[in-house]
C-alpha positions in Angstrom: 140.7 59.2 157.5 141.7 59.4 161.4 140.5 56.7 163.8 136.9 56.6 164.8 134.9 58.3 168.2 135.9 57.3 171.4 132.8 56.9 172.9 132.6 59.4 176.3 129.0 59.3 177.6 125.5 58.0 176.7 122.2 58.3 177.5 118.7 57.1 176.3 116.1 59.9 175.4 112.7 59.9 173.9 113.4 56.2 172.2 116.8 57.4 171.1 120.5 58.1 172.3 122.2 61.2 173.0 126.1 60.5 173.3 129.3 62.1 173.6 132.2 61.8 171.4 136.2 62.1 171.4 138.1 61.7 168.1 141.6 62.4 166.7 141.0 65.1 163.8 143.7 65.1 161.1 141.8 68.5 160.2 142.5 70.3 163.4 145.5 67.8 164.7 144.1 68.1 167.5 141.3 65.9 169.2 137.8 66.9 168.6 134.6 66.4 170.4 130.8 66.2 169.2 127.5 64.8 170.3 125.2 63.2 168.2 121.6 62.6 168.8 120.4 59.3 167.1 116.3 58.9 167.0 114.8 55.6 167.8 114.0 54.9 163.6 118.3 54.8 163.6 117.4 51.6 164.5 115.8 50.0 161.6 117.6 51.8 159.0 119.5 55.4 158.0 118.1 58.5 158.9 118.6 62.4 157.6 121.0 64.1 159.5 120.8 67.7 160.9 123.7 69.4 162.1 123.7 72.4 164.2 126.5 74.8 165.0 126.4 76.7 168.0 128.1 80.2 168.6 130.8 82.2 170.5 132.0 80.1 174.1 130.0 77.5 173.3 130.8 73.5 172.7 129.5 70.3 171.5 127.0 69.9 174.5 125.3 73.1 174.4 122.8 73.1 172.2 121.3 69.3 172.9 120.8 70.4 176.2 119.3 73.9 176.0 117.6 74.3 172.7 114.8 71.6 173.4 115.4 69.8 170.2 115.8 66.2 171.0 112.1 65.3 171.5 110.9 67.2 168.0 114.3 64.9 166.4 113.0 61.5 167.9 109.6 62.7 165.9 111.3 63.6 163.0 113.3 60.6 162.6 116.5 63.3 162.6 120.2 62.8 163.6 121.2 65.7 165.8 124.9 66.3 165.3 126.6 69.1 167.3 130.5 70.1 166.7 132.3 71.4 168.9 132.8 75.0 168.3 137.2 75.1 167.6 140.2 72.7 168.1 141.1 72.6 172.4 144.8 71.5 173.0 146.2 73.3 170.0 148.8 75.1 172.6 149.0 78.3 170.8 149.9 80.7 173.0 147.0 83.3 173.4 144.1 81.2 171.6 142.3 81.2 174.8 143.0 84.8 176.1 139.6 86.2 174.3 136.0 85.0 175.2 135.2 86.3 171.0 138.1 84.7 169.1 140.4 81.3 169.2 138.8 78.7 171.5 135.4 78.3 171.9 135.2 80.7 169.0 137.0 79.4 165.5 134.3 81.2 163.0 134.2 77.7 160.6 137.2 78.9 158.4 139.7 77.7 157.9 142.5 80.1 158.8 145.8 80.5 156.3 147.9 83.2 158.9 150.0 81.8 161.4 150.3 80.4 164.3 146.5 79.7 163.4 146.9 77.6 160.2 147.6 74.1 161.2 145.1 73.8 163.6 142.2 76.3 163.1 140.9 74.6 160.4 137.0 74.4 161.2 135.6 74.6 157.9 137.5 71.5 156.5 136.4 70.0 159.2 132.6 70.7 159.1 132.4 70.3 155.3 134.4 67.1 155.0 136.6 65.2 158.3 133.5 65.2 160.3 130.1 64.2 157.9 132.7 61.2 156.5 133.2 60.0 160.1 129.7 60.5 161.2 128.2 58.5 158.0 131.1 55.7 158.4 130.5 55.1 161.8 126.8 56.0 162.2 123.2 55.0 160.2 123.1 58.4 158.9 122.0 59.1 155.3 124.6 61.0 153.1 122.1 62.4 150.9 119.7 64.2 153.7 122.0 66.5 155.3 120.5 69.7 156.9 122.6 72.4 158.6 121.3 75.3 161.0 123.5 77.5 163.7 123.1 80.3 165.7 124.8 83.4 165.8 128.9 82.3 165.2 127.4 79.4 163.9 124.9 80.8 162.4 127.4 82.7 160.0 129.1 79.2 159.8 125.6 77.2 158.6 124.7 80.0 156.1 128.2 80.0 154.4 128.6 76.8 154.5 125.4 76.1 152.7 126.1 78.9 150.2 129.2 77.9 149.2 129.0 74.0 149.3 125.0 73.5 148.4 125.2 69.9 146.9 126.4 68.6 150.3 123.1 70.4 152.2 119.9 69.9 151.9 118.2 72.5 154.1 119.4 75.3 156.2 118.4 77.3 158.6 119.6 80.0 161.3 119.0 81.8 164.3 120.1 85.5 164.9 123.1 84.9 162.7 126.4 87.1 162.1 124.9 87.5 158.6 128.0 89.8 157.4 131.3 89.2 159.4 133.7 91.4 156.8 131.6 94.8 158.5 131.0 93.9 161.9 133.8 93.7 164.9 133.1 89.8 165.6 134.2 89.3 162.4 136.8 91.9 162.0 138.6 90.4 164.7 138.3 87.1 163.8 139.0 86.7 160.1 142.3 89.5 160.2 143.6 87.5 162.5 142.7 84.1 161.3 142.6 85.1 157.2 144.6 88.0 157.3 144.5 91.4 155.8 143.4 90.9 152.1 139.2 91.6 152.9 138.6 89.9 150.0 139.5 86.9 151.2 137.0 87.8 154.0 134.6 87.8 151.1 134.1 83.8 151.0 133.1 83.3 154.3 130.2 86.6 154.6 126.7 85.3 154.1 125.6 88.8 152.5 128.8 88.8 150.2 128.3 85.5 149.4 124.6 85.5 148.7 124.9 88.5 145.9 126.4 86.2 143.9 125.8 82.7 144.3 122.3 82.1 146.4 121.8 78.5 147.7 119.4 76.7 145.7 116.5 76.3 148.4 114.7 78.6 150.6 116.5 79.8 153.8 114.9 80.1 157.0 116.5 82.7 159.4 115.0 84.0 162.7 116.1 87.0 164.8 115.1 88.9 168.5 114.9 92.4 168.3 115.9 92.6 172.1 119.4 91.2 171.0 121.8 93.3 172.3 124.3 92.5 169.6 121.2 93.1 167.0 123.3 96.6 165.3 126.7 96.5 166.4 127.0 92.6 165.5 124.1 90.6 163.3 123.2 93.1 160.8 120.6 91.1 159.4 119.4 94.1 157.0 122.2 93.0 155.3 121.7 89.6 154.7 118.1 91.0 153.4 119.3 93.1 150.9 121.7 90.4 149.5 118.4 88.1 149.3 116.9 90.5 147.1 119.6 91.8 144.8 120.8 87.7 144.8 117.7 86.4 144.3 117.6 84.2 147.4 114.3 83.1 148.7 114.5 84.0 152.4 112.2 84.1 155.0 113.8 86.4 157.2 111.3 87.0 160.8 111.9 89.6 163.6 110.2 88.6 167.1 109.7 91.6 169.6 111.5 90.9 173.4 113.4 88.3 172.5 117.2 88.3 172.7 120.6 86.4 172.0 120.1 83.2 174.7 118.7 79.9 173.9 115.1 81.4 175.3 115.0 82.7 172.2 115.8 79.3 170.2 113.8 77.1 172.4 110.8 79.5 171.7 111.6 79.0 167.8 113.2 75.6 167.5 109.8 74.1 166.7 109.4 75.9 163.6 112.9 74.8 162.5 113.0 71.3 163.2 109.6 71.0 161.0 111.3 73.1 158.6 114.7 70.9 158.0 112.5 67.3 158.4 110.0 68.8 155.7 112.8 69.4 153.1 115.1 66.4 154.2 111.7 64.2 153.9 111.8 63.5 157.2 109.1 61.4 158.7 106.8 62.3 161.3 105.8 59.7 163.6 
């Protein structure tokens, strides 16, 4: 395994420490950042870990500061770990030409078409390089991982935890790209990163995935009907029907006037934090 975090910033909240992190990923070959959120019971002993991956233009600071999470994680007793969103530095001419695709935007696959193969590799990364670092070099408990996202990472959490279910004990999302292979976002992203054989698209759709091989435990996924990318985007009709014919026990909620931003998941983020400590047995002090 690479070298461990370089340590960039730190900061005491609610008992705890949010900090900022630099590593060298041999996933990526690139260096990678994250922050990590560790509660005040981190101190006596290791504690569930919840990892959250945010969306399109977004990095590894995002949601710890705008989602309101950290006090409801110090309460928990929950590790707050937070990815960057794709490799920075790869080089590769173009990558950072579109706001929707390449950096800031590297859809937790891992991509097999060049020149996006060696470094675009965020799903190796997610699933293996980065919760072997974090539970090397941090009190976090292998065998209480959680994973939620929103929208990019959204898709990435639900995937993730439908395809590798032993590693993840809860999951969550909020206003998800719930089936990428039918929907622009995703269009754009996995032909260029996968290639043109759609069913290789197949393992990395949430509603594709779910028809055939539902995770284990419930899913908890909510969504603004104000969302502007609500139709042409999320499509979360999709990931309903897939429930049903799949027989995936999903608690899918609509909420009137709210939209894409992190209003929406600060309004919400209550109801998900008690949801991932409840099924990670999380305390609540």
């Amino acid at each position: 395994m690479a070298a461990g975090p370089g340590l960039r910033s730190a900061h005491q909240c609610f008992g705890g420490q949010l900090a900022f992190y630099t590593h060298a990923s041999e996933a990526t070959g690139t260096a990678m950042n994250f922050g990590l959120y560790l509660p005040p019971q981190a101190s006596s002993g290791k504690v569930p870990a919840l990892y959250f991956l945010a969306g399109l233009t977004c990095n590894e600071e995002t949601f710890l500061i705008k989602a309101g999470a950290l006090r409801l994680a110090a309460q928990y007793g929950l590790a707050l770990v937070a990815p960057d969103t794709s490799p920075r530095g790869a080089a590769i001419p173009g990558e950072d030409a579109d706001w929707d695709f390449g950096v800031g935007a590297g859809f937790y696959v891992d991509a097999t078409q060049e020149p996006w193969a060696r470094n675009y590799r965020m799903y190796r990364y997610i699933t293996q390089e980065l919760p072997a670092l974090m539970e090397t070099a941090f009190a976090l408990e292998p065998s209480r991982r959680g994973i939620f996202g929103h929208s990019m990472g959204g898709h990435g959490a639900l995937t993730i935890a439908l395809r590798e279910p032993e590693q993840w004990r809860s999951v969550s999302a909020f206003a998800p790209i719930c089936h990428p292979a039918a929907v622009p976002w995703g269009e754009k992203a996995f032909g260029r990163f996968l290639g043109p054989d759609r069913d290789a698209w197949s393992t990395h759709d949430a509603s594709l995935l779910m028809r055939r091989r539902p995770y284990p435990g419930p899913i908890l996924v909510d969504q603004g009907l104000d969302d502007r990318f609500l139709q042409s985007q999320l499509q979360p009709e999709a990931l309903e029907s897939a429930a049903r014919e799949g027989g995936q026990a999903l608690t899918l909620r609509r909420h009137p006037g709210y939209d894409h931003s992190y209003w929406f998941i600060q309004s919400f983020i209550c109801d998900h934090m008690e949801w991932h400590a409840r099924h990670l047995g999380a305390a609540d002090d």
